[in-house]
BASE-689045 format. One record per atom (N, C-alpha, C, O, CB): residue number from 0; x, y, z. Coordinates in steps of 0.05 Angstrom, whole numbers. Glycine has a CB too. Example, Ala and Ser with C-alpha at 12.3 -4.5 7.8 and 13.67 -1.06 7.14 Angstrom:
residues 2
num:x:y:z
0:264:-114:156
0:246:-90:156
0:264:-66:156
0:285:-66:169
0:226:-89:181
1:257:-45:142
1:273:-21:143
1:258:1:157
1:268:23:161
1:282:-12:114
***
This chain:
residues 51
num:x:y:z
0:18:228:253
0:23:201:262
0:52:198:271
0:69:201:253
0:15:180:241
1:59:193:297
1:89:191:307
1:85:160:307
1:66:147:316
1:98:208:340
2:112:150:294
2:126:119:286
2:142:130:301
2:151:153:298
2:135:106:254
3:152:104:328
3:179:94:332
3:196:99:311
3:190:101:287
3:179:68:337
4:219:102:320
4:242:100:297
4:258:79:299
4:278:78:284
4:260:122:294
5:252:53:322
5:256:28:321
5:235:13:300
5:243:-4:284
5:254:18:350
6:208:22:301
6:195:5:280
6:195:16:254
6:187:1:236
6:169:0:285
7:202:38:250
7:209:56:218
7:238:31:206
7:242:18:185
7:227:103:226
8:250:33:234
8:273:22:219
8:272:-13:213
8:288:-27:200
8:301:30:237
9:248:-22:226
9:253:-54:229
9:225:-61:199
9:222:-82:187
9:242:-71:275
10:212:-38:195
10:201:-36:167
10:212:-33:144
10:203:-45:125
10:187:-20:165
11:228:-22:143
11:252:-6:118
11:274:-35:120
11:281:-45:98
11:274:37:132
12:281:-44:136
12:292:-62:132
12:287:-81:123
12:303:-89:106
12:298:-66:143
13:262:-99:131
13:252:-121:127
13:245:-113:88
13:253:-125:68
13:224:-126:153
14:233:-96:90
14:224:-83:60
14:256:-91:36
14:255:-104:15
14:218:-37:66
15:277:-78:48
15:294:-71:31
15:310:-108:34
15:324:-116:16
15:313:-37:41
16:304:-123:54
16:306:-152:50
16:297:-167:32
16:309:-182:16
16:299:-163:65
17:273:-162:35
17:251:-169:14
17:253:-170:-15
17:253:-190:-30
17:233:-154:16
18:253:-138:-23
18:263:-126:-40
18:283:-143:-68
18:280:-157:-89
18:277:-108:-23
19:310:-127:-44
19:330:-131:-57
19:345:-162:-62
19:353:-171:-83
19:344:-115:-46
20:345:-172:-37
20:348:-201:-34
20:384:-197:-29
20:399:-212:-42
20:336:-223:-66
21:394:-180:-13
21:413:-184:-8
21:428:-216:8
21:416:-226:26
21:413:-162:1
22:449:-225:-1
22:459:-249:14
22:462:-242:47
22:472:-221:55
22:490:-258:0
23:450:-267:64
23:451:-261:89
23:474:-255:96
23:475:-232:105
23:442:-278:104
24:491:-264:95
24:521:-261:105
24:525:-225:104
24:531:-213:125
24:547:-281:80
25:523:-213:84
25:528:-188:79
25:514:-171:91
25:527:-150:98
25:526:-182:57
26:483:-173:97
26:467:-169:122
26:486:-170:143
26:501:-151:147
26:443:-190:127
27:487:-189:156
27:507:-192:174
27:528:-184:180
27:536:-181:203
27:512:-206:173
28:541:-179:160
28:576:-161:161
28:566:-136:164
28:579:-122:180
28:601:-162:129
29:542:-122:150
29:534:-90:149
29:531:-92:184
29:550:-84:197
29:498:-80:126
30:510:-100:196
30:507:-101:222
30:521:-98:238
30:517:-82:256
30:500:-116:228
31:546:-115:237
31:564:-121:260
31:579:-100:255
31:588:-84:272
31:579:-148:262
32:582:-99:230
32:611:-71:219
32:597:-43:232
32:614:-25:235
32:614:-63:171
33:577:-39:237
33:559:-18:242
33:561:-5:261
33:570:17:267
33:537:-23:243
34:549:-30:273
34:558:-35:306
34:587:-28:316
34:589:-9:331
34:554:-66:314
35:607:-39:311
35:639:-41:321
35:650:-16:306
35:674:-11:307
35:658:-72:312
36:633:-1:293
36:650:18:284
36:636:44:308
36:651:62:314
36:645:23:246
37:610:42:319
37:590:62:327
37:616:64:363
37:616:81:380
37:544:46:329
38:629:45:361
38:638:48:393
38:672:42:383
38:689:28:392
38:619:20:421
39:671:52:369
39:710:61:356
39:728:85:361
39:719:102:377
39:712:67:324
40:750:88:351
40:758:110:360
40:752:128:337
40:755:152:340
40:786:109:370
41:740:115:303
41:734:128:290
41:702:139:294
41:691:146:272
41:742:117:270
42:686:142:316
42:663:151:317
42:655:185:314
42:634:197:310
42:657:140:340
43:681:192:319
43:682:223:319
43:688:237:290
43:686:261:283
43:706:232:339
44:694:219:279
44:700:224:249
44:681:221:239
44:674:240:225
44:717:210:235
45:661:197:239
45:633:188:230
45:608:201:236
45:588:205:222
45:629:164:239
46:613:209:265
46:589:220:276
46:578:247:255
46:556:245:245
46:597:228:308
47:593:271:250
47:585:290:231
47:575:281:202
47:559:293:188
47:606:307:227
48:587:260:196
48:584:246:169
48:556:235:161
48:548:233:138
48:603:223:168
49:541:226:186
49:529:204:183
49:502:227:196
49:481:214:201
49:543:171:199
50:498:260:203
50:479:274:199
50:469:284:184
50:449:298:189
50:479:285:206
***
């Protein structure tokens, strides 16, 4: 069975929302921080890290 790995990830998420009950705000900071770090000048540092 091949899953997207857009819907693996929008399952695992929603799950670990659910779950855990993290505060939205912190959702939010993970996201954006995620994001603005993926197009940084530290991406080359991260990129090996994060295989």
């Amino acid at each position: 069975m091949d899953v997207p790995l857009w819907l693996a990830l929008i399952v695992v998420g929603a799950l670990g929302i659910k779950l855990v009950r993290p505060p939205l705000w912190l959702v939010a900071v993970l996201l954006l921080g995620g994001y603005l770090l993926a197009d940084s000048f530290l991406t080359p540092v991260i990129d090996p890290l994060a295989k």
